[in-house]
N, C-alpha and C positions, 0 to 999 in steps of 0.2 A: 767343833762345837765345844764349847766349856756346858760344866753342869754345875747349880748352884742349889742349895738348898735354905729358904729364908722360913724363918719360925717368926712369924707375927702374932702378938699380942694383940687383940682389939677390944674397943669399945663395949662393956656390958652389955649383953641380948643381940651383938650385932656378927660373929663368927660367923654364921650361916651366910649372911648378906655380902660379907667379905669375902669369903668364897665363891658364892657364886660368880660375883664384879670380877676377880681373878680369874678365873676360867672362862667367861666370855670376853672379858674386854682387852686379857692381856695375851697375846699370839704367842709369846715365850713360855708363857703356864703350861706345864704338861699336866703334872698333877697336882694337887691338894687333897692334904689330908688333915682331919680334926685330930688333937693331939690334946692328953691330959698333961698337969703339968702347970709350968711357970708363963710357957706359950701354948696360944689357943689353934694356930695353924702350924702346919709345914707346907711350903709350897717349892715344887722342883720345877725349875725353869733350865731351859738351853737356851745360849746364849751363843753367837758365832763369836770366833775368836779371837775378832779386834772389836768388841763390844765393849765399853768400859760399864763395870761389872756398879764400881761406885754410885755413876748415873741414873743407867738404870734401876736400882734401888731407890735410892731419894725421891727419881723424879717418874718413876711406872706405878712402884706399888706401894710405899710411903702415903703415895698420894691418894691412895683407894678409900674411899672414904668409912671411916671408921678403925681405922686400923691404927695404931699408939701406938709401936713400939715394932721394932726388928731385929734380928740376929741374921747375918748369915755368914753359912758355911761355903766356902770351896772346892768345891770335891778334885781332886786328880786323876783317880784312877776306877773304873768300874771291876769290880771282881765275878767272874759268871763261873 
């Protein structure tokens, strides 16, 4: 599994609704969290590991309605 972490920016008054839409509609969503800041989410997805990470971005959560803008991160290594 790869783990990725995407900070989305969204639509004014619309955070909450984009979170939710992410947590139900998307089966990779582990979590989400509201974030203060330049972005209004963080969302951590697994993803299996011939998943093109690109794709899914653009064409999963890009597309969630409300949501303007994304950064993400790649993680490599889990530290416990």
């Amino acid at each position: 599994m790869q783990t990725i972490f995407i900070m989305v920016k969204c639509e004014l008054g619309k955070a909450y609704d984009v979170a939710d839409e992410a947590v139900q509609a998307v089966e990779q969503v582990s979590e989400v969290y509201s974030t203060s800041g330049e972005y209004d989410l963080l969302i951590k997805c697994y993803l299996p590991e011939a998943a093109d990470i690109g794709h899914f971005v653009t064409e999963t959560v890009q597309t969630l309605p409300g949501v303007k803008d994304t950064f993400t991160i790649i993680a490599f290594k889990a530290f416990t």
